[in-house]
C-alpha positions in Angstrom: 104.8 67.8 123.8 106.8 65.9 121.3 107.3 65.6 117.4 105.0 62.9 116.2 106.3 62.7 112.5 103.7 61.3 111.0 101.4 64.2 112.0 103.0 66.6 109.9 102.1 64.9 106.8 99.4 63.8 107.4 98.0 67.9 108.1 99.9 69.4 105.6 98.1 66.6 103.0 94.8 67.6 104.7 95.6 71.0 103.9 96.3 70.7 100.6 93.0 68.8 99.9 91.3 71.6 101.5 93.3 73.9 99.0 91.8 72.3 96.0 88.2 72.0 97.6 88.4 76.3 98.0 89.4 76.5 94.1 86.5 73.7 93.1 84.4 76.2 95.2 85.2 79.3 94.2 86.8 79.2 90.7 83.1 80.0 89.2 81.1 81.5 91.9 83.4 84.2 94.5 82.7 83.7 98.5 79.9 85.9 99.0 81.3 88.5 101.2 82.5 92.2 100.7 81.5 93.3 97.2 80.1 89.9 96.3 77.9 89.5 99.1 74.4 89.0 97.9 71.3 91.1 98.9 69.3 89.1 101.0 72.4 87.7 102.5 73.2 91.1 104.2 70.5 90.7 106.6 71.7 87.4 108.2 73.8 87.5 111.0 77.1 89.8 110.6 79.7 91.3 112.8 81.4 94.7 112.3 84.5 94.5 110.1 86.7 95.8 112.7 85.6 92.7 115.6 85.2 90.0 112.8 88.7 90.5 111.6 90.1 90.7 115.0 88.6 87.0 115.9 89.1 85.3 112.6 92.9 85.9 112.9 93.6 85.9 116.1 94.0 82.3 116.4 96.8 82.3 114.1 98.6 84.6 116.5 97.6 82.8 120.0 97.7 78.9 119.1 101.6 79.4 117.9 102.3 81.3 121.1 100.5 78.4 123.2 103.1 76.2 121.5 105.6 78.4 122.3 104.9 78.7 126.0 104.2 74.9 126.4 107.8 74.1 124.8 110.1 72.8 127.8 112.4 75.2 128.2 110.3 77.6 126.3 113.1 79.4 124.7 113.6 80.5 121.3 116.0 77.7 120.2 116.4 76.0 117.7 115.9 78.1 114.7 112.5 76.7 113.5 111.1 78.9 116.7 113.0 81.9 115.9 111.8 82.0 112.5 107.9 81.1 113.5 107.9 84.2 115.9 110.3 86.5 113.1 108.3 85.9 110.1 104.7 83.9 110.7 104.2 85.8 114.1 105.2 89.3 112.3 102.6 89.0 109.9 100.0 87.7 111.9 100.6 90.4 114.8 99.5 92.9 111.9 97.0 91.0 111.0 95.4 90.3 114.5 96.5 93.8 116.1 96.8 96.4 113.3 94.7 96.1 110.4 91.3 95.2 111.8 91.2 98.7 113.8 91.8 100.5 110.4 89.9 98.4 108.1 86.8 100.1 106.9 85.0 96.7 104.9 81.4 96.1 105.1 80.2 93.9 108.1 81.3 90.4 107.9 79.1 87.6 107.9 78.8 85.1 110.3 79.1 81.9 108.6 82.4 82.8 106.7 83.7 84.0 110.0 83.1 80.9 111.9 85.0 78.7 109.4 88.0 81.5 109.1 88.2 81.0 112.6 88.7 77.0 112.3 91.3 77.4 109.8 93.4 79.7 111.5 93.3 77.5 114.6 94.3 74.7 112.2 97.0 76.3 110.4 98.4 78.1 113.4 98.5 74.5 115.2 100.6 73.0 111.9 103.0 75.8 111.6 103.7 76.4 115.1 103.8 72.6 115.7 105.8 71.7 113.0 108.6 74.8 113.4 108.9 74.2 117.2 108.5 71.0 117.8 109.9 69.1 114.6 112.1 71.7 112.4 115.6 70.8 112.5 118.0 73.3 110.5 121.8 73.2 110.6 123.7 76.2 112.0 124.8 78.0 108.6 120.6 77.8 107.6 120.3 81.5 107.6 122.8 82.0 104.7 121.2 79.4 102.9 120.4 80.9 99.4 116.8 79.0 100.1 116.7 81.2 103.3 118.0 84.4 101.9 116.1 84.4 98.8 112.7 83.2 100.5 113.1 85.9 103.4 113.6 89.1 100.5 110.2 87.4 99.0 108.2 87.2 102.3 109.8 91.1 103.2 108.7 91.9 99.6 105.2 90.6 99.5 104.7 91.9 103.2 104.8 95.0 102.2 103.1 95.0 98.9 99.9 93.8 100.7 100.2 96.4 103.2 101.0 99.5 101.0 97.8 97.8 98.9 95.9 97.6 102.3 96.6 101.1 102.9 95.6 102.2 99.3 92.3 100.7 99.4 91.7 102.4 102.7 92.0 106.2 101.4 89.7 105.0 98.6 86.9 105.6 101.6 86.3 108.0 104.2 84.7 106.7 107.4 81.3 105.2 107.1 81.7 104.6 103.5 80.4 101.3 102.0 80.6 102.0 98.4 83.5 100.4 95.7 85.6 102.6 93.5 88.4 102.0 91.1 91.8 101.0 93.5 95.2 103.6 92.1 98.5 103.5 92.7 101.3 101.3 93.7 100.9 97.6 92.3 97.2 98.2 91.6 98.2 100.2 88.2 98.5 96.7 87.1 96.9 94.3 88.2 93.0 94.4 90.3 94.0 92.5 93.2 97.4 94.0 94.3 96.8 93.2 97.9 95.6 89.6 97.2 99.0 89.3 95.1 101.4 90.4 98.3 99.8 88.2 100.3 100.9 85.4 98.0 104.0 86.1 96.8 104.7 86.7 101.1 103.7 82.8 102.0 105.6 81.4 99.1 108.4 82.9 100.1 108.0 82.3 103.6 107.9 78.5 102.2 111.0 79.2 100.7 112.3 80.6 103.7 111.7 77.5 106.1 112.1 74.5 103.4 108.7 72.8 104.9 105.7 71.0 103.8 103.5 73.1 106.0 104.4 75.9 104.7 104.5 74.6 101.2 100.9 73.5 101.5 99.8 76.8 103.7 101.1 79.0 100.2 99.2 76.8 98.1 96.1 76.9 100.3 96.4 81.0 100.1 97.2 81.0 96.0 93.7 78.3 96.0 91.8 81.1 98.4 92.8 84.8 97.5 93.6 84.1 93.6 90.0 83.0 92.7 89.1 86.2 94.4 91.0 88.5 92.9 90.0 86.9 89.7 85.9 87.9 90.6 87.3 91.3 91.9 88.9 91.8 88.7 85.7 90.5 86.7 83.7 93.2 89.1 85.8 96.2 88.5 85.5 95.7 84.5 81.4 95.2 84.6 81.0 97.8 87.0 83.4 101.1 86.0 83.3 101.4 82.7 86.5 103.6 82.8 88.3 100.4 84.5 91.9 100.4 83.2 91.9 97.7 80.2 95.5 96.8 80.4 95.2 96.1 84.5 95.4 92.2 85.1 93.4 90.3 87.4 96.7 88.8 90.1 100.2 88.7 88.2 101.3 92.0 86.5 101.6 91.6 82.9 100.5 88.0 82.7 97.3 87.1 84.4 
């Protein structure tokens, strides 16, 4: 397989677009899963948290390792395939391997699984392709201050989404399906701590590898998760009436 450079364009645009078709979407009306799945929604088709998870991001992992193995020699050289397997394969091992068997969400329906599914083959195809087959980066590239800087905020926004993760875990004990008020960690300020990790980690992993993919993959995730934490925040105020006032709905202290 080759680069064909006007194929990385051309997806990241795609991607993009699709960025701005989730916010039209769901600026107004939240995806209707988890606590904003509707009633008589609940009894159409639905897999298990745990399963659902594990095939929606699963893709993400396997597609880039395809690339990976189909490279002649499959080595990891240059850098761009280093830092797919270091950074985008780190977070996407815990995603695929770890945090579906300790989730404890509500079953997951089918439709939103099915399209989670397509755009993790998609976006696993355009990073993988794009950092294996196309990256070039000169020698000195990990002491690049784009590199350095963009690697503490992908470390940094790892591990506020999994601390949050882990915090909204102990908020049920197995076989629980009811909501309560998130504590501790980022969530004293702002609703949708986890959702905010998750974005600050794909900026900086933009930062990090200086690409369009990338670029457009951290804007797809800030037009996906942000509208949701914004209904989650919206949720917690009209359901608890003891919700914290001064907690914000994504950024701390701002929004």
């Amino acid at each position: 397989m080759q680069c064909l450079p006007g194929l990385v364009p051309a997806l990241s645009s795609l991607l993009g677009a699709l960025a701005l078709l989730q916010l039209s979407l769901y600026l107004r009306v939240p995806s209707r899963y988890g606590k904003h799945e509707e009633r008589l929604a609940r009894a159409r088709g639905r897999l298990p948290a745990r399963c659902a998870w594990f095939l929606q991001e699963l893709p993400s992992f396997l597609v880039p390792a395809l690339l990976l193995a189909l490279r002649s020699p499959p080595r990891l050289e240059p850098l761009g395939c280093r830092l797919l397997c270091c950074l985008f394969g780190w977070h996407y091992f815990y995603r695929t391997f770890i945090y579906p068997f300790f989730t404890r969400g509500r079953p997951f329906p089918l439709q939103l699984l099915f399209f989670g599914t397509l755009f993790c083959i998609y976006n696993g195809f355009l990073q993988g392709y794009y950092l294996i087959y196309c990256a070039e980066y000169p020698n000195d590239w990990c002491t690049d201050i784009r590199f350095t800087s963009g690697l503490l905020l992908f470390l940094l926004g790892m591990g506020i989404n999994i601390h949050s993760d882990l915090l909204l875990r102990q908020l049920r004990k197995p076989g629980e399906v009811t909501y309560k008020i998130p504590q501790g960690g980022l969530f004293t300020y702002v609703s949708g701590a986890n959702y905010f990790g998750e974005i600050v980690e794909w900026f900086g992993f933009a930062i990090a590898t200086w690409s369009l993919p990338a670029f457009a993959f951290a804007f797809f995730t800030l037009c996906c998760i942000g509208p949701r934490a914004y209904h989650h925040h919206r949720y917690y105020l009209k359901t608890f009436t003891d919700y914290p006032k001064s907690r914000k709905a994504l950024i701390p202290f701002v929004f």
